[in-house]
N, C-alpha and C positions, 0 to 999 in steps of 0.2 A: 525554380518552381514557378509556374504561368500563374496555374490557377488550382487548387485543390478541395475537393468535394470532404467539406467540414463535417457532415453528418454521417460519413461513411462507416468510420472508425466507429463509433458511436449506434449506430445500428444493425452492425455486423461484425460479426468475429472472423475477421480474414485471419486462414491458414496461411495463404500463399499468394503469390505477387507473380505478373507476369506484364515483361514491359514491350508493346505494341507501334508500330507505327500509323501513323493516321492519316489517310487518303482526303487533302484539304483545297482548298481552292485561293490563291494568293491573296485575297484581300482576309480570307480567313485567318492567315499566316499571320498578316501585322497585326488583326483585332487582335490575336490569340496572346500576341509578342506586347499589347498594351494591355494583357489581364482584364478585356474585356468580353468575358466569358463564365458561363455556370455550368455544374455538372449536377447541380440539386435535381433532383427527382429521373435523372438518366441511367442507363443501365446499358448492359450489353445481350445480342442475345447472338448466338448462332443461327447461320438460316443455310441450310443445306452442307459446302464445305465451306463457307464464308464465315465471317465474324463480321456483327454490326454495331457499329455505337450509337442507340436511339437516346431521341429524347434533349441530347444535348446541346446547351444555348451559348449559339458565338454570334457575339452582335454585330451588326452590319461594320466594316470600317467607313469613318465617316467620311473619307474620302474618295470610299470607292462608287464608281456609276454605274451602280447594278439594277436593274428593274425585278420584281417579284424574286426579292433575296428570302427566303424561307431558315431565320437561325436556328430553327430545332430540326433541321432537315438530316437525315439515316447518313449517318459517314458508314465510309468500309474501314477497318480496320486489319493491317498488314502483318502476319504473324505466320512461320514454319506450320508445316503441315504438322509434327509432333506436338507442337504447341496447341492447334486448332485442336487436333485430336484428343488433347489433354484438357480442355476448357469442354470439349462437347460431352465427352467422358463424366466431366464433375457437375456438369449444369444437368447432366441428365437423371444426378442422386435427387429423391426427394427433399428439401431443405436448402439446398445448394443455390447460391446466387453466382451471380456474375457482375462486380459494383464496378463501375470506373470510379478510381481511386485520388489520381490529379493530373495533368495536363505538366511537359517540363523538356527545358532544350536540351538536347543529346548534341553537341557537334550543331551541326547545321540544320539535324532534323527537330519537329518535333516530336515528343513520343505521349502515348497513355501509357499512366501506370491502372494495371488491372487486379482487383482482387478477388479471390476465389474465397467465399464462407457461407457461414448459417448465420438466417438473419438474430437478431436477440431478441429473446423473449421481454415481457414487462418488467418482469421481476429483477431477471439480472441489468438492465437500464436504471431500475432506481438504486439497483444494490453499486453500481459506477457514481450514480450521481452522491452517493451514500458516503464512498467511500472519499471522494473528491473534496467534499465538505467537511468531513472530518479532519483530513489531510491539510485543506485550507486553514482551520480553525486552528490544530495544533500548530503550524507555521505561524500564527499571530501569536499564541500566547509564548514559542520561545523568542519572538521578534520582541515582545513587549517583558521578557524576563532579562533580557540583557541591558 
């Protein structure tokens, strides 16, 4: 695992997973490979029969000599026509998002994990945080019964 989008889980209820290849440019490759990268506030969208990953931040490598390096710059994103068709299919429900999920080495590639859900409303967020705290609390008092 490179790098994985902490809030994703947390603000959407992903059905389903779908794992992508990502069209990079080699100094993007080592930042990616030194987990110096975000996916907070990025998203995917489809644009015509493409699949694009906006929004997301890979930081310059420091070694690289690149002039007007742009790290939130639209990557394509590499996926089976069945797949594309399947992503364009569920993005086009009312509700339906499209999250990148986290960034992770396949073999020699790297890939996006992608998730397909509905974002969460307020109420089920604090009824997580609700539950997480109770959860916490009961784990301290059998910690402090033994």
């Amino acid at each position: 695992m490179l790098v994985k989008n902490k809030k994703a889980l947390f603000e959407f209820d992903v059905k389903k997973t779908i794992i992508s290849g990502v069209v990079l440019h080699g100094y993007e490759v080592k930042s990616l490979r030194l987990k110096h990268a975000s996916l907070t506030g990025s998203y995917v969208k489809v644009i015509g029969d493409e699949v694009f990953l906006l929004n997301a931040q890979i930081n310059l490598y420091p070694f690289a000599t690149v002039e007007n390096y742009d790290p939130k710059r639209t990557r394509k994103l590499l996926l089976h026509k069945k797949e594309i068709f399947e992503i364009k299919e569920s993005s086009a429900q009312k509700g339906w998002a499209l999250v990148p999920m986290s960034f992770f080495i396949k073999g020699r590639q790297i890939k996006l994990e992608i998730g397909i859900g509905r974002g969460k409303k307020e109420f089920e967020k604090r009824a997580v945080i609700k539950e997480r705290d109770v959860a916490r609390e009961l784990s301290r008092e059998m910690k402090d019964a033994r």
